[in-house]
C-alpha positions as CSV (number, residue, x, y, z in Angstrom):
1,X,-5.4,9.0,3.7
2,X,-9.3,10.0,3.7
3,X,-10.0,6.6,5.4
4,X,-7.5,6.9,7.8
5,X,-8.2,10.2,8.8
6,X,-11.8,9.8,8.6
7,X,-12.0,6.2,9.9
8,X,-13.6,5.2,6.8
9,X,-13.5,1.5,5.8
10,X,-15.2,2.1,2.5
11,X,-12.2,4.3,1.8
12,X,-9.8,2.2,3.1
13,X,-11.3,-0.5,1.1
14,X,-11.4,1.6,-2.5
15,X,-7.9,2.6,-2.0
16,X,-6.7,-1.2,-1.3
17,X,-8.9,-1.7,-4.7
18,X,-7.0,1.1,-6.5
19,X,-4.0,-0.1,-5.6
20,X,-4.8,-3.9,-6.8
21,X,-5.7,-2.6,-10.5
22,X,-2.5,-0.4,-10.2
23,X,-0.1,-3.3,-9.5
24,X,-2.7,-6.0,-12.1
25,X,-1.8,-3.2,-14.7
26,X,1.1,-3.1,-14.7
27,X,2.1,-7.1,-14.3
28,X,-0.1,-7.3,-17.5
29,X,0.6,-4.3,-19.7
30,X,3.8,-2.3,-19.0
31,X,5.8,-5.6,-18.2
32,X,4.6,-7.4,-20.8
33,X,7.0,-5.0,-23.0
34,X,9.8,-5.4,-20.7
35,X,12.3,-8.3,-20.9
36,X,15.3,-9.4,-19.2
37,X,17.4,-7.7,-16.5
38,X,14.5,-4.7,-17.2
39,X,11.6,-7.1,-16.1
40,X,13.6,-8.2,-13.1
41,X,14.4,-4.5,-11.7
42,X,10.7,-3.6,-12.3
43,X,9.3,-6.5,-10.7
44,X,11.9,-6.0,-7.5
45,X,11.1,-2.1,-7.4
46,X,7.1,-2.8,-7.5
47,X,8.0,-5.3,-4.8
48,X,9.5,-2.5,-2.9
49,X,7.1,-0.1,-3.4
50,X,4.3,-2.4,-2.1
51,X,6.2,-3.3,0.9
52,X,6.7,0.5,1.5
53,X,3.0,1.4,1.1
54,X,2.0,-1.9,3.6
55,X,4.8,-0.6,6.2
56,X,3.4,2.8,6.0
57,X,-0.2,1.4,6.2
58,X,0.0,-0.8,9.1
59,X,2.1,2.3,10.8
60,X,-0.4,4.9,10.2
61,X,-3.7,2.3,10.9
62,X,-2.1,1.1,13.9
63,X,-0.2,3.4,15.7
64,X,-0.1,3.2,19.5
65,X,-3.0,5.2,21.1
66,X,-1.7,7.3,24.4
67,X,-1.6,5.9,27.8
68,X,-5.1,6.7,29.3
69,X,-3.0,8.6,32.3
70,X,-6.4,9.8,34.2
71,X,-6.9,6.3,36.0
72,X,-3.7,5.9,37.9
């Protein structure tokens, strides 16, 4: 949110990293545990929760700016 808010691509950047050892953790250590139907709901809600956060990314990022109404 400190990226966006702040127009900071560093942020921006750390947080995409954060989230990339988030999601590589738990592919390799909390599913590794998990097997079956389990694995498979875990694997779709992670899928849905990454969709979520790239919806609500591209939303906030690029919302549309106001008409510039001083021109016409």
């Amino acid at each position: 949110m400190i990226g966006l808010v702040r127009h900071s691509r560093a942020a921006r950047l750390a947080s995409a990293g954060l989230i990339t050892l988030t999601v590589l953790k738990v592919f390799l250590s909390d599913m590794a545990d998990l097997e079956g139907v389990l694995r498979a709901l875990s694997f779709i809600g992670l899928g849905v929760v990454l969709v979520g956060i790239g919806w609500l990314y591209q939303h906030l990022l690029f919302r549309p700016r106001p008409a510039d109404t001083a021109n016409t």
